[in-house]
mmCIF file of the N, C-alpha and C atoms, coordinates in Angstrom:
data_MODEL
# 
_entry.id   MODEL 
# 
loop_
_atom_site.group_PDB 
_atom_site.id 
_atom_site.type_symbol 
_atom_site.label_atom_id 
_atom_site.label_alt_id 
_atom_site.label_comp_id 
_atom_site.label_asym_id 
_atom_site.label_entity_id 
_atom_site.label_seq_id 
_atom_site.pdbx_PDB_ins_code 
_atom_site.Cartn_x 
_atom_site.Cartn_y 
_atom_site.Cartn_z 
_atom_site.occupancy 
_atom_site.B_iso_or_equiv 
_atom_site.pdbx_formal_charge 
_atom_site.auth_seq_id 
_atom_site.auth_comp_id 
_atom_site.auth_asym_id 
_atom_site.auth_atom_id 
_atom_site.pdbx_PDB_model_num 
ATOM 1   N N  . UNK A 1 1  ? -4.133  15.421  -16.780 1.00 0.00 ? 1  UNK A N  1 
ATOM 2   C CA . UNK A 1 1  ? -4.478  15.136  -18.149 1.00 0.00 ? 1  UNK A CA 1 
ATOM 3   C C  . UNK A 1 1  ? -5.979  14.830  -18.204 1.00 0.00 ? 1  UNK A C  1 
ATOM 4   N N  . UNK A 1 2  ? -6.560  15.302  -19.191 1.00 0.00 ? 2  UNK A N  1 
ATOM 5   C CA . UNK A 1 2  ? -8.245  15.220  -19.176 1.00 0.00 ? 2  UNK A CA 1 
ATOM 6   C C  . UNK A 1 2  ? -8.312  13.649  -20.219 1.00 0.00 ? 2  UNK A C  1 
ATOM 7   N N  . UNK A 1 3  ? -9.419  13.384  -19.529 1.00 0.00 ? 3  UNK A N  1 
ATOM 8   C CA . UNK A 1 3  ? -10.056 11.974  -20.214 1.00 0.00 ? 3  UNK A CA 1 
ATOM 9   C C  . UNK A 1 3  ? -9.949  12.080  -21.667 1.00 0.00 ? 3  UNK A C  1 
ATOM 10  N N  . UNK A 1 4  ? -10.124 13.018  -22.668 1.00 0.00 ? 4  UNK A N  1 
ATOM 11  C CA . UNK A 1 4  ? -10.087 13.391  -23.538 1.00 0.00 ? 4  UNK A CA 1 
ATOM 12  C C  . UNK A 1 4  ? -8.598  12.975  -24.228 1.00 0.00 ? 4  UNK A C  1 
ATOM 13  N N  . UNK A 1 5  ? -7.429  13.472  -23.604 1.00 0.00 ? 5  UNK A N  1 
ATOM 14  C CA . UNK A 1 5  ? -6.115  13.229  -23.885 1.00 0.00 ? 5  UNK A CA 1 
ATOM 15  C C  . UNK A 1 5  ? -6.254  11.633  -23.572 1.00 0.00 ? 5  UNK A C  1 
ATOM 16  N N  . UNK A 1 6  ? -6.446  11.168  -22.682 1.00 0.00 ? 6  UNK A N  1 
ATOM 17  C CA . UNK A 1 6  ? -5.868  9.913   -22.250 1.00 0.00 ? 6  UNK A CA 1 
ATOM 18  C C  . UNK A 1 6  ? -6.803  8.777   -23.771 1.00 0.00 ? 6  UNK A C  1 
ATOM 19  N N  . UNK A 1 7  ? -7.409  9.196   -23.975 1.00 0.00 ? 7  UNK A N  1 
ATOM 20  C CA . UNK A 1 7  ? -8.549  8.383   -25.350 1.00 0.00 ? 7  UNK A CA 1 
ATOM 21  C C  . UNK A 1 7  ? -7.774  8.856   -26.433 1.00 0.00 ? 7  UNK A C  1 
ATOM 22  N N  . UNK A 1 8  ? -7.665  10.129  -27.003 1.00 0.00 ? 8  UNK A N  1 
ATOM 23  C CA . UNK A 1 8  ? -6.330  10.542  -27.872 1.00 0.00 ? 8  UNK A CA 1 
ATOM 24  C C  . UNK A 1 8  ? -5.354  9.096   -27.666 1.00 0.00 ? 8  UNK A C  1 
ATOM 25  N N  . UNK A 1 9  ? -4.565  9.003   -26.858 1.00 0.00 ? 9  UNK A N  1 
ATOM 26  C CA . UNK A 1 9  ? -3.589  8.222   -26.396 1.00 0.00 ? 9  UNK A CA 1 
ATOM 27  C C  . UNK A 1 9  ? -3.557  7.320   -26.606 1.00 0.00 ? 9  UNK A C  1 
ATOM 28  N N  . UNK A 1 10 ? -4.951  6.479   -26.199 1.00 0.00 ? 10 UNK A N  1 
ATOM 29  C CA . UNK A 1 10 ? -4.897  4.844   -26.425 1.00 0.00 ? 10 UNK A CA 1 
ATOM 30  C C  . UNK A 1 10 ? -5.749  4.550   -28.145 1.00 0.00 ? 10 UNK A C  1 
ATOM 31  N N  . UNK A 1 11 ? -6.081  5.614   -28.686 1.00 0.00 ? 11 UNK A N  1 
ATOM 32  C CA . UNK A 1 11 ? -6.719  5.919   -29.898 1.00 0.00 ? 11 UNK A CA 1 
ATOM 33  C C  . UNK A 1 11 ? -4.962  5.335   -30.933 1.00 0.00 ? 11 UNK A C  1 
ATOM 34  N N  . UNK A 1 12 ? -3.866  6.442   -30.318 1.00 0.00 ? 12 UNK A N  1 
ATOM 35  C CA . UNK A 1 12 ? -3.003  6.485   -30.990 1.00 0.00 ? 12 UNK A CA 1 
ATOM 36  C C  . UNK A 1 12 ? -2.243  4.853   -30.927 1.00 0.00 ? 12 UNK A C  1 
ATOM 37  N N  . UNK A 1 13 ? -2.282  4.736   -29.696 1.00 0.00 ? 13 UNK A N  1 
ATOM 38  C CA . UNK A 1 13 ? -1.917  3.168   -29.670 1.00 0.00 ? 13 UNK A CA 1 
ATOM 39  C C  . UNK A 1 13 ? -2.321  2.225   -30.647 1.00 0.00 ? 13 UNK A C  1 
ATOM 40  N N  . UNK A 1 14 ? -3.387  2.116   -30.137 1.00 0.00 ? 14 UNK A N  1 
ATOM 41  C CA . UNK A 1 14 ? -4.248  1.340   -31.347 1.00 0.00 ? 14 UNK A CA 1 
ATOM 42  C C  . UNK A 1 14 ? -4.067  1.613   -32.670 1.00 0.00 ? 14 UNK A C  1 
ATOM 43  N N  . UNK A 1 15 ? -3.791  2.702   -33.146 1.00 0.00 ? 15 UNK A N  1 
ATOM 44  C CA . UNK A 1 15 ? -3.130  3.013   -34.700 1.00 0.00 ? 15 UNK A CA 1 
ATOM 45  C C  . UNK A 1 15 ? -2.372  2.308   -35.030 1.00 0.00 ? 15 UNK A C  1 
ATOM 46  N N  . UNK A 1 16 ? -1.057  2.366   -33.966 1.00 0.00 ? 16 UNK A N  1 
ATOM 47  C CA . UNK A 1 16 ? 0.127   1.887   -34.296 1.00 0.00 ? 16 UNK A CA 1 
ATOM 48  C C  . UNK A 1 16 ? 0.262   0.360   -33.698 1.00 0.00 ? 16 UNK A C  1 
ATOM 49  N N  . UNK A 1 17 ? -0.798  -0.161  -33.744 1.00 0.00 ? 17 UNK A N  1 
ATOM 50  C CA . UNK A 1 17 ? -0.591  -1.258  -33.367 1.00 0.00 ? 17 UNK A CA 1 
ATOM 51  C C  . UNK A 1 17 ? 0.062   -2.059  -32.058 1.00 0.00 ? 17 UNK A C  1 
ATOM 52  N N  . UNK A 1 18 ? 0.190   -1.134  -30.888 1.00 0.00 ? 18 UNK A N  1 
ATOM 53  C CA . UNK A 1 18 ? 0.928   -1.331  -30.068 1.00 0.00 ? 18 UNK A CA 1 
ATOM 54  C C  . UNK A 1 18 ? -0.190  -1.976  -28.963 1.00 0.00 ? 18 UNK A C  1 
ATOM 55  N N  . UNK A 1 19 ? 0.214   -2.860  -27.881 1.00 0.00 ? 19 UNK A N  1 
ATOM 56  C CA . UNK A 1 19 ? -0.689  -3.686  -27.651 1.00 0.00 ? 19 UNK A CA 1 
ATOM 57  C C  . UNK A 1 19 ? -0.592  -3.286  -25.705 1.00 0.00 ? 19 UNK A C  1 
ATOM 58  N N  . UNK A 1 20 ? -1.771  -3.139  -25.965 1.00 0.00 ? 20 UNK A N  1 
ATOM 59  C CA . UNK A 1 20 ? -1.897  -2.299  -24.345 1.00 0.00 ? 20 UNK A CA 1 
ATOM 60  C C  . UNK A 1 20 ? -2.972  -2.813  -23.479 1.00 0.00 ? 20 UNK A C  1 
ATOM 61  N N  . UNK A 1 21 ? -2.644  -2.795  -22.477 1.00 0.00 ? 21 UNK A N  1 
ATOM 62  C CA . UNK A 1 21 ? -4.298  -3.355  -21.008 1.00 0.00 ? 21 UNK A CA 1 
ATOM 63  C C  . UNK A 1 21 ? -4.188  -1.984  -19.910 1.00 0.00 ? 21 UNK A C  1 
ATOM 64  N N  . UNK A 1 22 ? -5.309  -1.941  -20.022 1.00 0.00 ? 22 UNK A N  1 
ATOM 65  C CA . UNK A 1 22 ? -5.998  -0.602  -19.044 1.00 0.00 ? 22 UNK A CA 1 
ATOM 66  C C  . UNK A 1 22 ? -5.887  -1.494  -17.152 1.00 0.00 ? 22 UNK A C  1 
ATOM 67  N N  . UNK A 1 23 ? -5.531  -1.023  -16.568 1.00 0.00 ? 23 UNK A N  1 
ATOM 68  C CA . UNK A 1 23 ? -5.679  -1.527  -15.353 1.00 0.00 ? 23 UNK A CA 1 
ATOM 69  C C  . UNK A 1 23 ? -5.917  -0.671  -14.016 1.00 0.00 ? 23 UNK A C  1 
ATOM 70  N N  . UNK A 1 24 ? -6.394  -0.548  -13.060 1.00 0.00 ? 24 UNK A N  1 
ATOM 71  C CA . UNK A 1 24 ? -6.095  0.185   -11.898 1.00 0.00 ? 24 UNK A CA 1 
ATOM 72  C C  . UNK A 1 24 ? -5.459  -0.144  -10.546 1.00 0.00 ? 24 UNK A C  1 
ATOM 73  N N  . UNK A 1 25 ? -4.132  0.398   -10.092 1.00 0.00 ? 25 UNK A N  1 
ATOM 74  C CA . UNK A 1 25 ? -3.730  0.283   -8.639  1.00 0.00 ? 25 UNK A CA 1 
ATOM 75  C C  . UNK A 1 25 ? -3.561  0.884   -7.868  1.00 0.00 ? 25 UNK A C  1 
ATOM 76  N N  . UNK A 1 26 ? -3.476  1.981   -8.010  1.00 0.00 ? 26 UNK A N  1 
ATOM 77  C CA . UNK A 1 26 ? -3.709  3.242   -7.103  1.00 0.00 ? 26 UNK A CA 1 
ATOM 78  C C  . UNK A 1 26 ? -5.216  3.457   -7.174  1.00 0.00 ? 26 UNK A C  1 
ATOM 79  N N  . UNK A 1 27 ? -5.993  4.014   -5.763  1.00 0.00 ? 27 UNK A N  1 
ATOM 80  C CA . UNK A 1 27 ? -6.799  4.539   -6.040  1.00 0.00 ? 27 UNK A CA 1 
ATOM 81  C C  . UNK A 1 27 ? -7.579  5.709   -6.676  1.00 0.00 ? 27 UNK A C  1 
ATOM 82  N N  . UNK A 1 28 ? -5.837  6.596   -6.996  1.00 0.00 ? 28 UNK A N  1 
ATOM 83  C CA . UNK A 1 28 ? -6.187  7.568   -7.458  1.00 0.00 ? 28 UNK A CA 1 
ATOM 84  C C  . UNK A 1 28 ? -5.542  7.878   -9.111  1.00 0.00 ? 28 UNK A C  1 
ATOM 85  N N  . UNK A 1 29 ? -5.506  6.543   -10.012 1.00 0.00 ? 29 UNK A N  1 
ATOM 86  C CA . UNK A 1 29 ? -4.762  6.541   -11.273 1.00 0.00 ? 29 UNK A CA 1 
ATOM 87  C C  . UNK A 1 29 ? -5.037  5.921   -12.170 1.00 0.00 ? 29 UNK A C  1 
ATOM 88  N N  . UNK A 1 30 ? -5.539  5.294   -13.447 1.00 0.00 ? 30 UNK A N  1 
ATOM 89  C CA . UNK A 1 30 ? -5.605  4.221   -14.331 1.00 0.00 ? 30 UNK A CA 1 
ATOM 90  C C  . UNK A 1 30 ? -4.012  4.160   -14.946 1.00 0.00 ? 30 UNK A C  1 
ATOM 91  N N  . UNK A 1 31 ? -3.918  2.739   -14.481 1.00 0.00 ? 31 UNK A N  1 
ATOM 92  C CA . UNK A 1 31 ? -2.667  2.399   -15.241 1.00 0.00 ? 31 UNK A CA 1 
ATOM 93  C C  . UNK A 1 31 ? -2.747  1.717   -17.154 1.00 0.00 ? 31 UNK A C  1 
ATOM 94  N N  . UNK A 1 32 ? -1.935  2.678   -17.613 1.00 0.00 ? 32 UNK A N  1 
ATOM 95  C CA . UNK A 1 32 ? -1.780  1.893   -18.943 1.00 0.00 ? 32 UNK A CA 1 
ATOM 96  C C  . UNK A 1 32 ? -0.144  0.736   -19.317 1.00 0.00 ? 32 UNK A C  1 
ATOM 97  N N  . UNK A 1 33 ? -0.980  -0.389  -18.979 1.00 0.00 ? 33 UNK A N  1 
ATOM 98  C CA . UNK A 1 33 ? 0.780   -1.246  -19.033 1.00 0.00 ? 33 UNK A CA 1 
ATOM 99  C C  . UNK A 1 33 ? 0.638   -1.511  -21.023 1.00 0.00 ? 33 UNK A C  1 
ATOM 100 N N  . UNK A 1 34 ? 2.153   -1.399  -21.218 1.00 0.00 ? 34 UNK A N  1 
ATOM 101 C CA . UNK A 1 34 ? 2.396   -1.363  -22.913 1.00 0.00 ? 34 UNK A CA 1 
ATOM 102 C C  . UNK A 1 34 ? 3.302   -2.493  -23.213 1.00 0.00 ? 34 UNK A C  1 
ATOM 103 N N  . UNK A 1 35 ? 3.208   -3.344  -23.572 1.00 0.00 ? 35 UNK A N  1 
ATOM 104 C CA . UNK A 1 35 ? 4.482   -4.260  -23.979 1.00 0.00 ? 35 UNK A CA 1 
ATOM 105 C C  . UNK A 1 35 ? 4.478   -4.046  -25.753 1.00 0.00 ? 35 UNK A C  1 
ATOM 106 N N  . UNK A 1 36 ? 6.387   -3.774  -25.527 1.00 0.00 ? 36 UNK A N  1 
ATOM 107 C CA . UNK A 1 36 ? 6.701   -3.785  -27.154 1.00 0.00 ? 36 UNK A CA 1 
ATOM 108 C C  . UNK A 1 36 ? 8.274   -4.498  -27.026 1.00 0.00 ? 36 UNK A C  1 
ATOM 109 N N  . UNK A 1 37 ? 8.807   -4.718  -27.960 1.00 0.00 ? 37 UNK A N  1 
ATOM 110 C CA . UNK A 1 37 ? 9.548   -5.840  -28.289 1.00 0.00 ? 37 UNK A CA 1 
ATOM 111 C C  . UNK A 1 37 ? 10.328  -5.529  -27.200 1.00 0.00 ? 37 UNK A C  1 
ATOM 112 N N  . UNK A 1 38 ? 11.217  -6.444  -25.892 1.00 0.00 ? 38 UNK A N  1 
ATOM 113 C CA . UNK A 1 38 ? 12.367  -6.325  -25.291 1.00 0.00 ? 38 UNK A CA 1 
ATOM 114 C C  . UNK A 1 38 ? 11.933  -5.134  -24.132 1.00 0.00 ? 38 UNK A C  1 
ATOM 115 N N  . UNK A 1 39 ? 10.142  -4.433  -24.050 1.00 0.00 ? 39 UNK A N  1 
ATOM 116 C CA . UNK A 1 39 ? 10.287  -3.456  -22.789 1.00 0.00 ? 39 UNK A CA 1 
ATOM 117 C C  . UNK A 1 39 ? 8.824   -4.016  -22.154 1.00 0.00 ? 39 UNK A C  1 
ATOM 118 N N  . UNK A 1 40 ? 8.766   -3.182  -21.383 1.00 0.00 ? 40 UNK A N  1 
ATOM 119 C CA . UNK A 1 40 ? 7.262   -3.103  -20.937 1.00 0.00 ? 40 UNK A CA 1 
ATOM 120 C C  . UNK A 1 40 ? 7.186   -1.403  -20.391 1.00 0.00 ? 40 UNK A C  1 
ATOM 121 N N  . UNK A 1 41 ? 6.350   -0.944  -20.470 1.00 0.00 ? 41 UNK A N  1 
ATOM 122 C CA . UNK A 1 41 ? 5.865   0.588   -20.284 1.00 0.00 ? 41 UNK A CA 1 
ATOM 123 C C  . UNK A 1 41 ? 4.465   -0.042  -19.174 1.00 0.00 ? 41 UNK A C  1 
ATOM 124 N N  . UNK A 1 42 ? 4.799   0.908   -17.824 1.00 0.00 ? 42 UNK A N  1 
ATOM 125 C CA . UNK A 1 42 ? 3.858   1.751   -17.390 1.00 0.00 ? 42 UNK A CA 1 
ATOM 126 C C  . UNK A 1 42 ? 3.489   2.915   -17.226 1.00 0.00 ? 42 UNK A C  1 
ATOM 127 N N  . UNK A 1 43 ? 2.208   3.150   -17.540 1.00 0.00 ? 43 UNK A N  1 
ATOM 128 C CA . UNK A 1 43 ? 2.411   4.649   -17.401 1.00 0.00 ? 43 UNK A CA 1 
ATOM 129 C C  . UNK A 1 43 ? 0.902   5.023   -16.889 1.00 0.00 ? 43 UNK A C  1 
ATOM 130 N N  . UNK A 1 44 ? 0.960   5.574   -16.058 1.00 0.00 ? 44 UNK A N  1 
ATOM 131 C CA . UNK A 1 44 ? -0.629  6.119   -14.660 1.00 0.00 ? 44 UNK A CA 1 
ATOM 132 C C  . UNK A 1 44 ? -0.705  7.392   -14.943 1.00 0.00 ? 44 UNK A C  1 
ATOM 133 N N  . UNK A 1 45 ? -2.204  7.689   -15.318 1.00 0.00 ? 45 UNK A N  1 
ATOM 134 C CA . UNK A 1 45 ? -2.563  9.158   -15.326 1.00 0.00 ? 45 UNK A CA 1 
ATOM 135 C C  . UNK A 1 45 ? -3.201  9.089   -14.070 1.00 0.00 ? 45 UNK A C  1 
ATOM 136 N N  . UNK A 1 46 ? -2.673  10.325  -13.353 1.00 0.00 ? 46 UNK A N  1 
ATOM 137 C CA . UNK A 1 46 ? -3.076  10.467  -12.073 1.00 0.00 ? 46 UNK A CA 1 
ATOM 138 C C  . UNK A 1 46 ? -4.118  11.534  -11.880 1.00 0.00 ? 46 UNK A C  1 
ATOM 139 N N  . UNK A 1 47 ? -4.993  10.934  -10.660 1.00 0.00 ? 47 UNK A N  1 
ATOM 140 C CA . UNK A 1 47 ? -6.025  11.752  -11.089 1.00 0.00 ? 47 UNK A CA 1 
ATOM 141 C C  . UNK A 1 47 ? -6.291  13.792  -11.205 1.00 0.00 ? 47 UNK A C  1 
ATOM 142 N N  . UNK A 1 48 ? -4.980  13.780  -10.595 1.00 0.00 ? 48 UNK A N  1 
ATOM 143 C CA . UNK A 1 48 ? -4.461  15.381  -10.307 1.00 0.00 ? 48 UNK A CA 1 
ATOM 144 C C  . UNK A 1 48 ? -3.420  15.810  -11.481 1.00 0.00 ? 48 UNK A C  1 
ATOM 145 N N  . UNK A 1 49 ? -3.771  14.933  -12.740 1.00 0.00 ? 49 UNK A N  1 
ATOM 146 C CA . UNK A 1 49 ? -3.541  15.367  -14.164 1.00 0.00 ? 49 UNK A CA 1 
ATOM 147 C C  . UNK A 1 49 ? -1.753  14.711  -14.324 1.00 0.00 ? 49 UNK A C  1 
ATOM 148 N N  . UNK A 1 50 ? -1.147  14.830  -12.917 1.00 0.00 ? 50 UNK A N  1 
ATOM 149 C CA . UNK A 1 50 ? 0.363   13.813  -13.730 1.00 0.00 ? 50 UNK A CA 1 
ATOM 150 C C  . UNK A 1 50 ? 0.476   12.669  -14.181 1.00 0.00 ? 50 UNK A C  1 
ATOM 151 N N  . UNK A 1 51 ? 1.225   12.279  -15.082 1.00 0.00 ? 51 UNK A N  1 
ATOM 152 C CA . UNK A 1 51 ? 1.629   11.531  -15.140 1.00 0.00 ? 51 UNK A CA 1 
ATOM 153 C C  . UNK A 1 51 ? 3.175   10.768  -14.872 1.00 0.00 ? 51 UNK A C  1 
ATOM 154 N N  . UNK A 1 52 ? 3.234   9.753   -14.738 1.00 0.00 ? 52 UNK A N  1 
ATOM 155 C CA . UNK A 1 52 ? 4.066   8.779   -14.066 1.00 0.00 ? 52 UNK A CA 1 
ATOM 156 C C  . UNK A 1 52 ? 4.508   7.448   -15.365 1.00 0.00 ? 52 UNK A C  1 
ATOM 157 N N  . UNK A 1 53 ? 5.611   7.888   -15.864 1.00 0.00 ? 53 UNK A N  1 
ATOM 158 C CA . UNK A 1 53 ? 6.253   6.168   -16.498 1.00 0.00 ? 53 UNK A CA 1 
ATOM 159 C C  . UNK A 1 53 ? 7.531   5.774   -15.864 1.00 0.00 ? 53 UNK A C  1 
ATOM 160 N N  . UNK A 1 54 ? 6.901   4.365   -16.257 1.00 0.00 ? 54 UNK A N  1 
ATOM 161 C CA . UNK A 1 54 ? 8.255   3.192   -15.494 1.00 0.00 ? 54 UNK A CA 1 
ATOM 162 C C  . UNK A 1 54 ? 8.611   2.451   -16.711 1.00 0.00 ? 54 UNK A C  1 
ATOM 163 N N  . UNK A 1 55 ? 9.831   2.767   -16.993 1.00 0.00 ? 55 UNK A N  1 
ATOM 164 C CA . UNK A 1 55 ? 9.791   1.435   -18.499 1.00 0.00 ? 55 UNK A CA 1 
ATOM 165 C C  . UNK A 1 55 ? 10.659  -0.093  -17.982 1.00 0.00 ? 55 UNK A C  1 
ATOM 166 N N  . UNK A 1 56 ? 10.615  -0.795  -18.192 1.00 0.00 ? 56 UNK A N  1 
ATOM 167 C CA . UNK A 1 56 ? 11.137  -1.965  -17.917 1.00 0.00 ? 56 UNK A CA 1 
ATOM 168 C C  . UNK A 1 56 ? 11.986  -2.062  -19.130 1.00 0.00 ? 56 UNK A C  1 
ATOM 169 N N  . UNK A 1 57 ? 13.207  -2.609  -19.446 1.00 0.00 ? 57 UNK A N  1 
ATOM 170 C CA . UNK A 1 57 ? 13.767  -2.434  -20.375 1.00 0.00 ? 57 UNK A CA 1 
ATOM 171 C C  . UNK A 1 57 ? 14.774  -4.201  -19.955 1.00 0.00 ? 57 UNK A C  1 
ATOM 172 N N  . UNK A 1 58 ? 14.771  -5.017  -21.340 1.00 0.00 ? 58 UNK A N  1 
ATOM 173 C CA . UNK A 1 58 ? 15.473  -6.645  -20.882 1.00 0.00 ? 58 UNK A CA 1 
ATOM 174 C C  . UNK A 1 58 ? 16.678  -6.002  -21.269 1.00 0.00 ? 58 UNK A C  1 
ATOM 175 N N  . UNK A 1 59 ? 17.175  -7.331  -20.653 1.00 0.00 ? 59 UNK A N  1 
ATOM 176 C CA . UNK A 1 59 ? 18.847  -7.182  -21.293 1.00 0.00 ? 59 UNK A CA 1 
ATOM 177 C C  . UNK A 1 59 ? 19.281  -8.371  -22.463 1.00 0.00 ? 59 UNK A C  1 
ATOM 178 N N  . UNK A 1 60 ? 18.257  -8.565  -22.768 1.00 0.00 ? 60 UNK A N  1 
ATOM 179 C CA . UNK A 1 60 ? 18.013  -9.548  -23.778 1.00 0.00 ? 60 UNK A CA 1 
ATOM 180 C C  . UNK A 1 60 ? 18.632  -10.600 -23.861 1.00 0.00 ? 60 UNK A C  1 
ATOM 181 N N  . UNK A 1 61 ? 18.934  -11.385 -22.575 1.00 0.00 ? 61 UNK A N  1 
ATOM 182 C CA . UNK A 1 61 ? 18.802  -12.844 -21.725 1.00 0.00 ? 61 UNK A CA 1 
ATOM 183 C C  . UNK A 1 61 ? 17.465  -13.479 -21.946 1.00 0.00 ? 61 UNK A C  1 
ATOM 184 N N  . UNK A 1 62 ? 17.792  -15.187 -22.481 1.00 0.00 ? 62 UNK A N  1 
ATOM 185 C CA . UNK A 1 62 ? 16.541  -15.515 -22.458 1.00 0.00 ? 62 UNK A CA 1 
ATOM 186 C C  . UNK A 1 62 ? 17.554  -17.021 -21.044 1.00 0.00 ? 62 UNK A C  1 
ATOM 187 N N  . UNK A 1 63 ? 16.236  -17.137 -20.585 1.00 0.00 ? 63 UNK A N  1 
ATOM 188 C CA . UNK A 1 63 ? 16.689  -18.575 -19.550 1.00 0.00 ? 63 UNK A CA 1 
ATOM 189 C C  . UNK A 1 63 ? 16.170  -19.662 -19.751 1.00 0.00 ? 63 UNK A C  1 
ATOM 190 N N  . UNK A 1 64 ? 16.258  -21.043 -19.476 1.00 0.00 ? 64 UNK A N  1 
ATOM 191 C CA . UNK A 1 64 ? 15.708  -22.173 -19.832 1.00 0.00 ? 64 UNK A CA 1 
ATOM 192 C C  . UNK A 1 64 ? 14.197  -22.172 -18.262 1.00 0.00 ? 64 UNK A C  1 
ATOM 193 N N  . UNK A 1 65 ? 13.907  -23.679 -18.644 1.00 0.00 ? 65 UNK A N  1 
ATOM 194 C CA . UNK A 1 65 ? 12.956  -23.958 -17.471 1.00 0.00 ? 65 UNK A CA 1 
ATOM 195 C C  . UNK A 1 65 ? 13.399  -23.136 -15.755 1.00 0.00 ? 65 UNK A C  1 
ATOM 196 N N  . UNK A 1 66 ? 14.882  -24.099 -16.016 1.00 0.00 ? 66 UNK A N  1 
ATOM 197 C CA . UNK A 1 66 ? 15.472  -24.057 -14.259 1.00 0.00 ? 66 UNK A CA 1 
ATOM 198 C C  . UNK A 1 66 ? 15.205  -22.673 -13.541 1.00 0.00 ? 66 UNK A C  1 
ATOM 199 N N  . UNK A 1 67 ? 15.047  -21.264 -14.466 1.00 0.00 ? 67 UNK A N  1 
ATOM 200 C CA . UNK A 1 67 ? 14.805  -20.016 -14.077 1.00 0.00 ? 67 UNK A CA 1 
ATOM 201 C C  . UNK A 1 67 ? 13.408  -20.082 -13.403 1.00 0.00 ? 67 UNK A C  1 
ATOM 202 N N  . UNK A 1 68 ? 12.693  -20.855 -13.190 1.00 0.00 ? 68 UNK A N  1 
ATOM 203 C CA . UNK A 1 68 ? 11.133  -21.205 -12.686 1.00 0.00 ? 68 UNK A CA 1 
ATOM 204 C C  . UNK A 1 68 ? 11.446  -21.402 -11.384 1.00 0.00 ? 68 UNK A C  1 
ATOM 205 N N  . UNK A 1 69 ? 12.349  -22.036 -10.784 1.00 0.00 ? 69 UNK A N  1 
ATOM 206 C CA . UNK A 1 69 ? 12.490  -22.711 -9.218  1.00 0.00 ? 69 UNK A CA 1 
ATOM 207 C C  . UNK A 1 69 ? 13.208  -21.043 -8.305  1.00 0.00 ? 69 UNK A C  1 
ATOM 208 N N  . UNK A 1 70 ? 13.833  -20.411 -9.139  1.00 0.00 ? 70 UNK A N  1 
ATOM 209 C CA . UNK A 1 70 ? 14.435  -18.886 -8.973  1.00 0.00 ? 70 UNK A CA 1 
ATOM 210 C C  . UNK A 1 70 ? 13.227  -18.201 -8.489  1.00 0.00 ? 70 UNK A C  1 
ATOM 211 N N  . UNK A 1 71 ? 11.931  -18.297 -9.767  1.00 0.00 ? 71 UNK A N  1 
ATOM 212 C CA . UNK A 1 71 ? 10.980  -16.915 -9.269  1.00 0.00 ? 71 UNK A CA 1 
ATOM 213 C C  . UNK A 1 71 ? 10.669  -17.753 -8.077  1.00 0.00 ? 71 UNK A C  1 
ATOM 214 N N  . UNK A 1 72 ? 10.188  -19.058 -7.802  1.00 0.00 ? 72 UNK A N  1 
ATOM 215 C CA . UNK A 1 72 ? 9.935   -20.068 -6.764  1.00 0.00 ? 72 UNK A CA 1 
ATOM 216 C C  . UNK A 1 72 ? 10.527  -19.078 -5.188  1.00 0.00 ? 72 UNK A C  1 
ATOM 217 N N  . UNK A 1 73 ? 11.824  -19.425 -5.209  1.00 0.00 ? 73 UNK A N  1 
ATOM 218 C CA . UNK A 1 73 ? 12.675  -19.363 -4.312  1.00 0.00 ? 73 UNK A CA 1 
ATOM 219 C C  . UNK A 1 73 ? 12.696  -17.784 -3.422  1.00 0.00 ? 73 UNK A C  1 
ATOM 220 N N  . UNK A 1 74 ? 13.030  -16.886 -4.967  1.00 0.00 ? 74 UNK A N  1 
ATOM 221 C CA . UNK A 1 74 ? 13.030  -15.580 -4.291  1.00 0.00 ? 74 UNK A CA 1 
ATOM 222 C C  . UNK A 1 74 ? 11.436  -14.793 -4.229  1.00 0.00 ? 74 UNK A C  1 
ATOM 223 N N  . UNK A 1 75 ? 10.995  -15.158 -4.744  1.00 0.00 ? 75 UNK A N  1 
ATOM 224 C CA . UNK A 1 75 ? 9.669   -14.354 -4.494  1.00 0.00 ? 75 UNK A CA 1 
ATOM 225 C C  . UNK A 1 75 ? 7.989   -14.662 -4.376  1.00 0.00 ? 75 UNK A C  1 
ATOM 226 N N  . UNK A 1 76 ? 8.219   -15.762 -3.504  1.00 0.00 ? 76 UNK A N  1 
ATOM 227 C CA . UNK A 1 76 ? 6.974   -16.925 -3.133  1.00 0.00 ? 76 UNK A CA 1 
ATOM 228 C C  . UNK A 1 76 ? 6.858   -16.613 -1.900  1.00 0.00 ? 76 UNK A C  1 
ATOM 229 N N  . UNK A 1 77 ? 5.805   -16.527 -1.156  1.00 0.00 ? 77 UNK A N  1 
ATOM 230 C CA . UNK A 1 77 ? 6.033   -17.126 0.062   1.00 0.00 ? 77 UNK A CA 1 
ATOM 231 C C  . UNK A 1 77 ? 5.786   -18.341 0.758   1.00 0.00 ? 77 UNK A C  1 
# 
């Protein structure tokens, strides 16, 4: 995808009000992460023109505090 499309893209975002952060983790991709109600969207234009989305999608569980000692437990070191 040419730079051109990817500005189209976040042009269109911005229309619609959808609320987005530019980031990079691959060395060879800019990631666009998207949060909209209940998902999160990634999506990497790669520099060999593919692209790549991951949507995160809730199950629309909310948890109290005690869910804090969980992220603690399983994914701290």
């Amino acid at each position: 995808m040419e730079i051109k499309a990817i500005i189209n893209f976040l042009n269109k975002l911005e229309g619609s009000n959808i609320f987005y952060k530019l980031s990079k983790v691959r060395n060879e991709a800019i990631l666009v992460e998207i949060a909209v109600p209940g998902q999160r969207w990634e999506i990497e234009f790669m520099e060999d023109g593919t692209v790549e989305i991951e949507k995160f999608i809730s199950d629309g569980e909310y948890y109290d505090v005690k869910e804090i000692e969980r992220l603690y437990k399983d994914f701290i070191d």
